[in-house]
mmCIF file of the N, C-alpha and C atoms, coordinates in Angstrom:
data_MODEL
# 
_entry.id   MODEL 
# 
loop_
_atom_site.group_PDB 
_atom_site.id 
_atom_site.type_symbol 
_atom_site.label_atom_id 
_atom_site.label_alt_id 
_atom_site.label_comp_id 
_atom_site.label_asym_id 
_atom_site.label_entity_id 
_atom_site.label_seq_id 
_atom_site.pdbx_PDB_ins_code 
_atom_site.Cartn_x 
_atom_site.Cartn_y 
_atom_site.Cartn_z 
_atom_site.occupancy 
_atom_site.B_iso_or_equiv 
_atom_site.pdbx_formal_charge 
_atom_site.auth_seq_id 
_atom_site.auth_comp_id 
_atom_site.auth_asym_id 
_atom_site.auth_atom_id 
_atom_site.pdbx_PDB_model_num 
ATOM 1   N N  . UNK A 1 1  ? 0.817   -1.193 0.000   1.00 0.00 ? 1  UNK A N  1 
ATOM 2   C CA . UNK A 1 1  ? 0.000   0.000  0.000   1.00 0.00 ? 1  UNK A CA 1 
ATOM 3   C C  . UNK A 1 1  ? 0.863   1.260  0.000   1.00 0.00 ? 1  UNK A C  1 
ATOM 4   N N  . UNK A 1 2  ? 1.906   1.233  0.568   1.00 0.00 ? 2  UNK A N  1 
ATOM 5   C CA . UNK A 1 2  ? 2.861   2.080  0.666   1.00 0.00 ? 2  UNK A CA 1 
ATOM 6   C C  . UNK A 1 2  ? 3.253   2.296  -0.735  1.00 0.00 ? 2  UNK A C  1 
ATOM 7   N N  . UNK A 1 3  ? 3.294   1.887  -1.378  1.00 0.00 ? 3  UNK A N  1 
ATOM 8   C CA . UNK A 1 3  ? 4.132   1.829  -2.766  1.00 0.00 ? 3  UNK A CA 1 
ATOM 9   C C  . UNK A 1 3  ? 2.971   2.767  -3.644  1.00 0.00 ? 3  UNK A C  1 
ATOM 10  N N  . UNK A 1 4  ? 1.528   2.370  -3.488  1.00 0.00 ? 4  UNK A N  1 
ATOM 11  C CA . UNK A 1 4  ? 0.540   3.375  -4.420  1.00 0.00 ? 4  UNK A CA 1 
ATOM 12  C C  . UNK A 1 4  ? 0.544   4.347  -3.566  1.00 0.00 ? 4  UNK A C  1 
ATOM 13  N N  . UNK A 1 5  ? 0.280   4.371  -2.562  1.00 0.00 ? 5  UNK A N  1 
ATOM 14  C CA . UNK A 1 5  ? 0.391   5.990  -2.004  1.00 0.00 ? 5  UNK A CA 1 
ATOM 15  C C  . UNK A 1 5  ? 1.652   6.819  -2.477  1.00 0.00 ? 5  UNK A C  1 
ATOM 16  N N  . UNK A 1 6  ? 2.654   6.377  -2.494  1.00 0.00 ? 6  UNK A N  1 
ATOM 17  C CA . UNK A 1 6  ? 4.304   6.989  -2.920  1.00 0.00 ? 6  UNK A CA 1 
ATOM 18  C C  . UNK A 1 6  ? 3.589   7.334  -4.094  1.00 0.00 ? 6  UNK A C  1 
ATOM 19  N N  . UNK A 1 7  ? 3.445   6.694  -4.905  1.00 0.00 ? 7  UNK A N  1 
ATOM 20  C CA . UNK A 1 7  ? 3.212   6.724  -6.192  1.00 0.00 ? 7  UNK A CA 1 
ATOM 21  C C  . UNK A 1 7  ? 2.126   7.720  -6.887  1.00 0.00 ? 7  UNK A C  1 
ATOM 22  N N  . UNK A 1 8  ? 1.283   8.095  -5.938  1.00 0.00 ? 8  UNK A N  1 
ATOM 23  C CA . UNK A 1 8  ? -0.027  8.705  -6.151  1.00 0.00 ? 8  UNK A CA 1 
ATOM 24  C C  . UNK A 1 8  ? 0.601   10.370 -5.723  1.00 0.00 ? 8  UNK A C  1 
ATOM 25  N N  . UNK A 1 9  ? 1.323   10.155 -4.661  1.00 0.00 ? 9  UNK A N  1 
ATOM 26  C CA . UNK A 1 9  ? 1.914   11.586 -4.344  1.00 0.00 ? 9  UNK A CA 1 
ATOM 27  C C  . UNK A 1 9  ? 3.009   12.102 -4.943  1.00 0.00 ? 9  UNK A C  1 
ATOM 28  N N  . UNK A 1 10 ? 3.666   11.071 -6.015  1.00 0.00 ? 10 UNK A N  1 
ATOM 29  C CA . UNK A 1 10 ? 4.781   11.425 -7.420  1.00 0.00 ? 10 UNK A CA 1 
ATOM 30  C C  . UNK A 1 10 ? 3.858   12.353 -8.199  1.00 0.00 ? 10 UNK A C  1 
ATOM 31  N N  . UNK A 1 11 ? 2.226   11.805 -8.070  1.00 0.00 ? 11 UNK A N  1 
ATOM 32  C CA . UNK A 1 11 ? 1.729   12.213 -9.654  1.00 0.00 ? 11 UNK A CA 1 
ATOM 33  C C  . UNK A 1 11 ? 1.421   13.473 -9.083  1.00 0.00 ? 11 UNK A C  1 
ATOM 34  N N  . UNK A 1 12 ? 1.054   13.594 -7.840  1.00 0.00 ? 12 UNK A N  1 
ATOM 35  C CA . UNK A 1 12 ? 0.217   15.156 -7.334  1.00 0.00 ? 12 UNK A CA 1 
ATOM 36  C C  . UNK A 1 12 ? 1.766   15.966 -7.225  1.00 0.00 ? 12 UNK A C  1 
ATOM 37  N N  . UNK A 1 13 ? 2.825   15.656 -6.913  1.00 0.00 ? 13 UNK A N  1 
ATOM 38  C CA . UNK A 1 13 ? 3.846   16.592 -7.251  1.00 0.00 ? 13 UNK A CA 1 
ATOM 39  C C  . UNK A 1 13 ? 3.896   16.926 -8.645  1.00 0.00 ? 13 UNK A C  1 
ATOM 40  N N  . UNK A 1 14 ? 4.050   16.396 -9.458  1.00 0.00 ? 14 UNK A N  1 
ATOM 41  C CA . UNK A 1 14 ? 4.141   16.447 -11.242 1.00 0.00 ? 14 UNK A CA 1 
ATOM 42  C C  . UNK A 1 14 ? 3.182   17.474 -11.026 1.00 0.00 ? 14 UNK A C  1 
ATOM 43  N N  . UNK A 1 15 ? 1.793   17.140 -10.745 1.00 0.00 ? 15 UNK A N  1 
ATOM 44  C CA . UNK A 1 15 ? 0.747   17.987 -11.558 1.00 0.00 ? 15 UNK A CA 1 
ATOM 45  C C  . UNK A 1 15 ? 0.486   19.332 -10.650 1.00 0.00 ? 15 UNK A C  1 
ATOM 46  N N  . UNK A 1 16 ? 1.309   19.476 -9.254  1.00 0.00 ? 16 UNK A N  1 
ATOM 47  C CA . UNK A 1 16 ? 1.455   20.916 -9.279  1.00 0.00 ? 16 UNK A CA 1 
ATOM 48  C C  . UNK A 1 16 ? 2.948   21.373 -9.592  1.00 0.00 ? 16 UNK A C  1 
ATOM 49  N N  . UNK A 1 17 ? 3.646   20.908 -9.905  1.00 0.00 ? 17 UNK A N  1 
ATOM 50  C CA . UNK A 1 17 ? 4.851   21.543 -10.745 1.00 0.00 ? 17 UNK A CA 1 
ATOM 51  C C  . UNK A 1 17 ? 4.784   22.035 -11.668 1.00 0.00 ? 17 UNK A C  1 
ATOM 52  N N  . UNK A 1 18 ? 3.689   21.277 -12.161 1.00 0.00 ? 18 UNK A N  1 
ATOM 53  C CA . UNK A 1 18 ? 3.456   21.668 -14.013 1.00 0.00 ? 18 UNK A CA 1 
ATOM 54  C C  . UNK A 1 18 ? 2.355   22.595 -13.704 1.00 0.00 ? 18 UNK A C  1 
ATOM 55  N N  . UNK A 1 19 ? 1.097   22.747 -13.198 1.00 0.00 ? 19 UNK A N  1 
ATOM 56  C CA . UNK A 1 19 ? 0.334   23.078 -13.360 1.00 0.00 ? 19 UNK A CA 1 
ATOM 57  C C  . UNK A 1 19 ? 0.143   24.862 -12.105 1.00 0.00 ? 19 UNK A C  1 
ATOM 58  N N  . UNK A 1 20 ? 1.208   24.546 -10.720 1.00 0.00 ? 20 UNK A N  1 
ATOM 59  C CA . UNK A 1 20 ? 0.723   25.935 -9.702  1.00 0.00 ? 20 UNK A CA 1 
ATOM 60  C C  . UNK A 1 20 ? -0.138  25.153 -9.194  1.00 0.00 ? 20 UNK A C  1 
ATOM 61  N N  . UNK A 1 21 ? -0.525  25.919 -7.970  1.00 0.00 ? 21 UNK A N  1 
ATOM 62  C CA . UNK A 1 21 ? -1.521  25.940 -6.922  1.00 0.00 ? 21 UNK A CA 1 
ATOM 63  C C  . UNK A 1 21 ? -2.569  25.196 -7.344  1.00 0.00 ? 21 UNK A C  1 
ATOM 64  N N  . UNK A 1 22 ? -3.436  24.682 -6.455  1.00 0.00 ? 22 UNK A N  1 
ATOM 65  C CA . UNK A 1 22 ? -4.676  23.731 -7.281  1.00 0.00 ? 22 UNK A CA 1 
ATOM 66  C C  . UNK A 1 22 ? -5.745  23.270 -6.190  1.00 0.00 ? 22 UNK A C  1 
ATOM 67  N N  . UNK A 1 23 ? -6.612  22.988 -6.099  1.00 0.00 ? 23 UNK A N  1 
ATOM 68  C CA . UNK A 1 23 ? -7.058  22.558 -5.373  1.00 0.00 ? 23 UNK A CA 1 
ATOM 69  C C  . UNK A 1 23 ? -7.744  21.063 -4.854  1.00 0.00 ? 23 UNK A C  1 
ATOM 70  N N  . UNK A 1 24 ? -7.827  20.256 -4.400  1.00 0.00 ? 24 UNK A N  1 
ATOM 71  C CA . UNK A 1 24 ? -8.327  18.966 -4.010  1.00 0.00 ? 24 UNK A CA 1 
ATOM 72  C C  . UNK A 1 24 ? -9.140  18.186 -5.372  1.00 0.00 ? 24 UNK A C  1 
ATOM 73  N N  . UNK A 1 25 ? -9.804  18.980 -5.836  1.00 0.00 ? 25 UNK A N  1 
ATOM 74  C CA . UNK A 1 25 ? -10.721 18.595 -6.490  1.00 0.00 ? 25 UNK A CA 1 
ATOM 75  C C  . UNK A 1 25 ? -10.449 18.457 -7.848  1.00 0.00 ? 25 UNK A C  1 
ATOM 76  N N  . UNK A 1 26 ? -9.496  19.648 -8.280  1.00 0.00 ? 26 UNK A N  1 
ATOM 77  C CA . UNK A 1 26 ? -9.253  19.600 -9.386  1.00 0.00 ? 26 UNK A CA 1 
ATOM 78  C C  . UNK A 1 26 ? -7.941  18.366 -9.649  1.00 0.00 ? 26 UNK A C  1 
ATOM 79  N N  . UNK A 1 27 ? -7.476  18.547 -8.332  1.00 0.00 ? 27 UNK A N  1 
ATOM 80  C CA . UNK A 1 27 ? -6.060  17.615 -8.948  1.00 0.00 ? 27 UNK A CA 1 
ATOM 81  C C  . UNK A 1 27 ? -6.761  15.914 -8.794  1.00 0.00 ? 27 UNK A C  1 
ATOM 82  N N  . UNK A 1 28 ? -7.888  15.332 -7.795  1.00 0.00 ? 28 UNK A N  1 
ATOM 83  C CA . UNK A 1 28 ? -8.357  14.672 -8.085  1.00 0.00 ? 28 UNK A CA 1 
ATOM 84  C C  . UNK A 1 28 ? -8.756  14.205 -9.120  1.00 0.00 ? 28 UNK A C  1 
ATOM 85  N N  . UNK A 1 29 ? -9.698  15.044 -9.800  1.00 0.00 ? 29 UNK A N  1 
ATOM 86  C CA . UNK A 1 29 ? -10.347 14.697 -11.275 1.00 0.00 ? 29 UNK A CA 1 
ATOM 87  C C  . UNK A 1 29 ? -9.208  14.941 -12.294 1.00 0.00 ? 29 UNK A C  1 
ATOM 88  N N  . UNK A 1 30 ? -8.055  15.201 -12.316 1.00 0.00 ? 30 UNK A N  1 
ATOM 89  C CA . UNK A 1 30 ? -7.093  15.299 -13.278 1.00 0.00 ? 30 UNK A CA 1 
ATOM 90  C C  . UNK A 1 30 ? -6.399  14.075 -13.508 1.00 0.00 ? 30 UNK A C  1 
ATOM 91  N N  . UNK A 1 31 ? -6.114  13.612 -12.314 1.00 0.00 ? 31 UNK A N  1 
ATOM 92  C CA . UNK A 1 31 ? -5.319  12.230 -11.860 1.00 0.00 ? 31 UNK A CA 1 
ATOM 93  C C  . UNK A 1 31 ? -5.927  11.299 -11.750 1.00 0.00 ? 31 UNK A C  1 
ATOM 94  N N  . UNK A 1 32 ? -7.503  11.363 -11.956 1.00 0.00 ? 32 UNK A N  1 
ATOM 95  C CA . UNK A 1 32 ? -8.154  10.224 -11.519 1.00 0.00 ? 32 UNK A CA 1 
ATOM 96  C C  . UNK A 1 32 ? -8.006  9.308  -10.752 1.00 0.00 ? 32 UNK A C  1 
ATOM 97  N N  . UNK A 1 33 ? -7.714  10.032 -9.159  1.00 0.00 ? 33 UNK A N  1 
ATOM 98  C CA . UNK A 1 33 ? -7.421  9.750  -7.802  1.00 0.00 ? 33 UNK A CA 1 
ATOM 99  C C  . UNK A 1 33 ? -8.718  9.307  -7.138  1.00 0.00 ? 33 UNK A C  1 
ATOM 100 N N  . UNK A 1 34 ? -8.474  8.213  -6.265  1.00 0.00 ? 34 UNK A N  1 
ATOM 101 C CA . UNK A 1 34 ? -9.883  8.107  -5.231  1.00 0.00 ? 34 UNK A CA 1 
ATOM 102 C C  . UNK A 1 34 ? -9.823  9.262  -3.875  1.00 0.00 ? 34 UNK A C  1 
ATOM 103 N N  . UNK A 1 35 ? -10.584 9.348  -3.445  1.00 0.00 ? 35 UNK A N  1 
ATOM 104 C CA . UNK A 1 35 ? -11.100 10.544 -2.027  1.00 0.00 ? 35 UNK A CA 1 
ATOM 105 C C  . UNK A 1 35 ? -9.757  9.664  -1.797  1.00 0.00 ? 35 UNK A C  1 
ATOM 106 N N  . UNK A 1 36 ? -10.240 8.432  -1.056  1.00 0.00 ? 36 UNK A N  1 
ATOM 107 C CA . UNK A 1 36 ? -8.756  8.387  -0.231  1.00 0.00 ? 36 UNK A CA 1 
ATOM 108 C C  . UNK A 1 36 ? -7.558  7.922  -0.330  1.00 0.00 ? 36 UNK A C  1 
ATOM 109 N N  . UNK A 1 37 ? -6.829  7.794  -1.383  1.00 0.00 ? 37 UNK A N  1 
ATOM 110 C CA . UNK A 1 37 ? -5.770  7.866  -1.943  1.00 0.00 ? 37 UNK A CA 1 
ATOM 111 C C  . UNK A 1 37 ? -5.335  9.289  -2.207  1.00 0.00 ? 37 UNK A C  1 
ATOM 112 N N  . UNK A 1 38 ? -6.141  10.096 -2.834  1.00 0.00 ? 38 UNK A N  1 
ATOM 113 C CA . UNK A 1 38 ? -6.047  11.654 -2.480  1.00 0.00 ? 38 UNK A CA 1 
ATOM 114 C C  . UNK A 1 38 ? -5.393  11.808 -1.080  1.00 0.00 ? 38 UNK A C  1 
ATOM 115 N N  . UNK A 1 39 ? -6.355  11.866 -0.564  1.00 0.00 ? 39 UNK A N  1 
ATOM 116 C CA . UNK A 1 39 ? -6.052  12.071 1.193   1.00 0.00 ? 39 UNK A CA 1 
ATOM 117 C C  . UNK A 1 39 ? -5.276  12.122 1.318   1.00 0.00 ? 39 UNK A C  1 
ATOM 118 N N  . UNK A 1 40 ? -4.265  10.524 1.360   1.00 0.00 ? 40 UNK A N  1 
ATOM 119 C CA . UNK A 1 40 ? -3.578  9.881  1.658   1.00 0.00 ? 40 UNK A CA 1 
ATOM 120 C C  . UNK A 1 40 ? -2.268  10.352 1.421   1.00 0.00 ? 40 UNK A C  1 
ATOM 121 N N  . UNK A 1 41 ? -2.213  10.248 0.199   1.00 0.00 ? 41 UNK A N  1 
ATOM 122 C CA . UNK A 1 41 ? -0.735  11.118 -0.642  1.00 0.00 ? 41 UNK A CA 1 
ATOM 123 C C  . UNK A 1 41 ? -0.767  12.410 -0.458  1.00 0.00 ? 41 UNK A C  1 
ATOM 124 N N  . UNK A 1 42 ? -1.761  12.788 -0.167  1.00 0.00 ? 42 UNK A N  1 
ATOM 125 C CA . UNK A 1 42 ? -1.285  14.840 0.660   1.00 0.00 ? 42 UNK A CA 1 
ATOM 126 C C  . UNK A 1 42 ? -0.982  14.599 1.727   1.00 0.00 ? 42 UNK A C  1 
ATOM 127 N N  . UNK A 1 43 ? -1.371  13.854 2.686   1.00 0.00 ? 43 UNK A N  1 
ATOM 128 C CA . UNK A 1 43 ? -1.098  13.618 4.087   1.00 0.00 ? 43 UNK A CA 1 
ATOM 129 C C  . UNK A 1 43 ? 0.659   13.155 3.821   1.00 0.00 ? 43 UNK A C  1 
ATOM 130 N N  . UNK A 1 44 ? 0.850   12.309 2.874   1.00 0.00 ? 44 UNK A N  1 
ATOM 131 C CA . UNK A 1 44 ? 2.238   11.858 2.465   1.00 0.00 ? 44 UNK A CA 1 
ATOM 132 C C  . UNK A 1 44 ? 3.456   12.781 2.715   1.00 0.00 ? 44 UNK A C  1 
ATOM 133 N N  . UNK A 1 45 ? 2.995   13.876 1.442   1.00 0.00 ? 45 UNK A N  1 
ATOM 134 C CA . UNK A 1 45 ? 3.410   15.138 0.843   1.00 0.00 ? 45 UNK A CA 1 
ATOM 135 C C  . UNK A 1 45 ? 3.882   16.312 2.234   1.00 0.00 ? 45 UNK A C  1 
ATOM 136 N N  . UNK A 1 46 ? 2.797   16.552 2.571   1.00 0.00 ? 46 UNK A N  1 
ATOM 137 C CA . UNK A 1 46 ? 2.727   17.407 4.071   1.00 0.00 ? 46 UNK A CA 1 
ATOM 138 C C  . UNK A 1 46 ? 3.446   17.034 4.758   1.00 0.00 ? 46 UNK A C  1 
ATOM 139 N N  . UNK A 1 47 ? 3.525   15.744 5.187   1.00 0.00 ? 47 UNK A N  1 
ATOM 140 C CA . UNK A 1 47 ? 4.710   15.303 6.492   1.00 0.00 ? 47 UNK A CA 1 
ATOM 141 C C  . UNK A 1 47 ? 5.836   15.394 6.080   1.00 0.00 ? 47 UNK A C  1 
ATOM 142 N N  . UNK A 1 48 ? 6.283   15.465 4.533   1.00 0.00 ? 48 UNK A N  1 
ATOM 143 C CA . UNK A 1 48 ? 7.458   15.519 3.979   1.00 0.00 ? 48 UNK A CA 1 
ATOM 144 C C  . UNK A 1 48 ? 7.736   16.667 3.612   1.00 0.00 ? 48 UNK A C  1 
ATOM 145 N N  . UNK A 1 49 ? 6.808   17.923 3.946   1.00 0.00 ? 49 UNK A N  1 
ATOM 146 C CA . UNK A 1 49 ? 7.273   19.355 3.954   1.00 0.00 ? 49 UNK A CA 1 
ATOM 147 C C  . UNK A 1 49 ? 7.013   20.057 2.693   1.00 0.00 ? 49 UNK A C  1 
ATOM 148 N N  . UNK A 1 50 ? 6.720   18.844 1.780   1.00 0.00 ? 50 UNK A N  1 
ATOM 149 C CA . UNK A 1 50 ? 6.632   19.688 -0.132  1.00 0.00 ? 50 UNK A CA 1 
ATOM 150 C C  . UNK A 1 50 ? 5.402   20.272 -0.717  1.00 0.00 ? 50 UNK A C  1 
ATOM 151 N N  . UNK A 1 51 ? 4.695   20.336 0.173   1.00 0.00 ? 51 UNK A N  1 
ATOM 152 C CA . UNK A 1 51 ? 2.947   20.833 0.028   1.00 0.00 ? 51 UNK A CA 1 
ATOM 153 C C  . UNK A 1 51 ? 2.781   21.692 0.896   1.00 0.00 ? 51 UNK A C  1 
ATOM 154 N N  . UNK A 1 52 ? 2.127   23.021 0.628   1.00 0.00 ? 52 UNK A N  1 
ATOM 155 C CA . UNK A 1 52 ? 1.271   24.229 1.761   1.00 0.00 ? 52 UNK A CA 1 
ATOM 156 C C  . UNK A 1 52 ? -0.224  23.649 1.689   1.00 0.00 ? 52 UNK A C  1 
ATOM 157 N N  . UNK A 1 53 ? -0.751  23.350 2.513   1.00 0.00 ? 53 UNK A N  1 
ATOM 158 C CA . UNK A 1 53 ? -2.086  23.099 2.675   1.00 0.00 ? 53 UNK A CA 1 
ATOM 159 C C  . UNK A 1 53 ? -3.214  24.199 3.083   1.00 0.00 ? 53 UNK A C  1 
ATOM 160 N N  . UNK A 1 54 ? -3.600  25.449 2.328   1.00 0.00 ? 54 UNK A N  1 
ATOM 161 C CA . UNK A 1 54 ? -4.165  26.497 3.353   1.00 0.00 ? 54 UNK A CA 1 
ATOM 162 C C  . UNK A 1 54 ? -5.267  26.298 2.980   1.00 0.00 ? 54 UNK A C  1 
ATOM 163 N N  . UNK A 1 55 ? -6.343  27.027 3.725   1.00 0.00 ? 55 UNK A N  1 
ATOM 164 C CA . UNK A 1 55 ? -7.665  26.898 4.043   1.00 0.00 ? 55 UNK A CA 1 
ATOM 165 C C  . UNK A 1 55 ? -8.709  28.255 2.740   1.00 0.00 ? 55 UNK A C  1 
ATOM 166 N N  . UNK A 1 56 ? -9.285  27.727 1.896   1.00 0.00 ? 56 UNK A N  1 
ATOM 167 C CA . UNK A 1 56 ? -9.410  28.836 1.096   1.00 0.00 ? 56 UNK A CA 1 
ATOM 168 C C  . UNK A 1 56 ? -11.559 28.678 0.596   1.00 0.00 ? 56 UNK A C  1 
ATOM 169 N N  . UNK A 1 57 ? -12.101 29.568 0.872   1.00 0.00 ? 57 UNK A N  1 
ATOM 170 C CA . UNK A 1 57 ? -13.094 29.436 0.858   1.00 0.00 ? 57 UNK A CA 1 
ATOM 171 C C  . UNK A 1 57 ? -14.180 27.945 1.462   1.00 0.00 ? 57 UNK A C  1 
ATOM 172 N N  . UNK A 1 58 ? -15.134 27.445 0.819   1.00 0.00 ? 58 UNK A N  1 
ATOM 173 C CA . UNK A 1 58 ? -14.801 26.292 1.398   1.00 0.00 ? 58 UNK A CA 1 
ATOM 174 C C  . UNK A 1 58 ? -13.879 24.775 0.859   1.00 0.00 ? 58 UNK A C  1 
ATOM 175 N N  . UNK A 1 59 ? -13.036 24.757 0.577   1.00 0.00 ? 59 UNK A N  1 
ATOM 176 C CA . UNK A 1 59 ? -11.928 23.780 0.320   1.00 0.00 ? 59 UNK A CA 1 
ATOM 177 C C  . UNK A 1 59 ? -10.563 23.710 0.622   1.00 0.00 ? 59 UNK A C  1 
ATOM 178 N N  . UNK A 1 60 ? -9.309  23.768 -0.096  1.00 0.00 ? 60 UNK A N  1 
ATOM 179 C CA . UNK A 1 60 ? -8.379  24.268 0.429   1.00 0.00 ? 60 UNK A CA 1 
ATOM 180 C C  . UNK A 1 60 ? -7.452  24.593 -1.093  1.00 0.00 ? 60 UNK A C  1 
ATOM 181 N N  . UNK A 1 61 ? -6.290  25.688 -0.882  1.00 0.00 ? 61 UNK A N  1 
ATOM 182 C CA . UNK A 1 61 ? -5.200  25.771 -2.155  1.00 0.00 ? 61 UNK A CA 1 
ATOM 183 C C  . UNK A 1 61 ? -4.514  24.470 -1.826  1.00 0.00 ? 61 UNK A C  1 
ATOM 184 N N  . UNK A 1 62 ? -3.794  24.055 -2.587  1.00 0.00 ? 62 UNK A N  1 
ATOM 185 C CA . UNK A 1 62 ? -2.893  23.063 -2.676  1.00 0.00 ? 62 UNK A CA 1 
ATOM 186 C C  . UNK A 1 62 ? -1.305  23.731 -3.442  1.00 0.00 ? 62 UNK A C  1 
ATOM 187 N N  . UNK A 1 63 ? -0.104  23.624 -2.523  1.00 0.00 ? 63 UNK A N  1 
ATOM 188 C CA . UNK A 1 63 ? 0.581   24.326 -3.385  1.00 0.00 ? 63 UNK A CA 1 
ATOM 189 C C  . UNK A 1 63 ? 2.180   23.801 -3.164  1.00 0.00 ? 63 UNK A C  1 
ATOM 190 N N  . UNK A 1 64 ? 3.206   23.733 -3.955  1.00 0.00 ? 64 UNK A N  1 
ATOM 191 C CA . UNK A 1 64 ? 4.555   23.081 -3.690  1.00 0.00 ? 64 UNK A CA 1 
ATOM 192 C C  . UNK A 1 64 ? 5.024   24.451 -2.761  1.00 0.00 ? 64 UNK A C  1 
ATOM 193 N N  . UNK A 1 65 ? 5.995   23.392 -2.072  1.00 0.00 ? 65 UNK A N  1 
ATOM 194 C CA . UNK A 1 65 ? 6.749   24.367 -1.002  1.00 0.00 ? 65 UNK A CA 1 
ATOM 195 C C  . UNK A 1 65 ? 8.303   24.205 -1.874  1.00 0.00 ? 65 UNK A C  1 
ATOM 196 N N  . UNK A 1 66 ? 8.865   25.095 -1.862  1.00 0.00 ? 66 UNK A N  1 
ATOM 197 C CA . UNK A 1 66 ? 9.974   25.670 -2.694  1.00 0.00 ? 66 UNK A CA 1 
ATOM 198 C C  . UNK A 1 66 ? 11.019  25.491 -1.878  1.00 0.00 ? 66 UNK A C  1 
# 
């Protein structure tokens, strides 16, 4: 399980490298991610420092930390 989560949070790095800031939803439906594999690989991302998670209307930005 470890290995698709790694793997799922390769693709959400790619697609805000390439793409900027984003939000849950969109990078979901881009990647054709499940809710919790989503989750999962931001929760990944975050503990590893390479994602800002802020709070933005009701959802959140999604964004690489530099």
């Amino acid at each position: 399980m470890q290995d698709r989560i790694g793997m799922a949070a390769g693709q959400i790095w790619h697609f805000l490298n390439e793409n900027g800031e984003s939000t849950p939803i969109k990078i979901k439906a881009h990647l054709g991610l499940s809710n919790t594999m989503l989750y999962l690989a931001l929760g990944w991302l975050s503990r590893e420092g390479k994602v800002s998670i802020v709070p933005f209307e009701y959802t959140y930005k999604i964004s690489l930390i530099r």
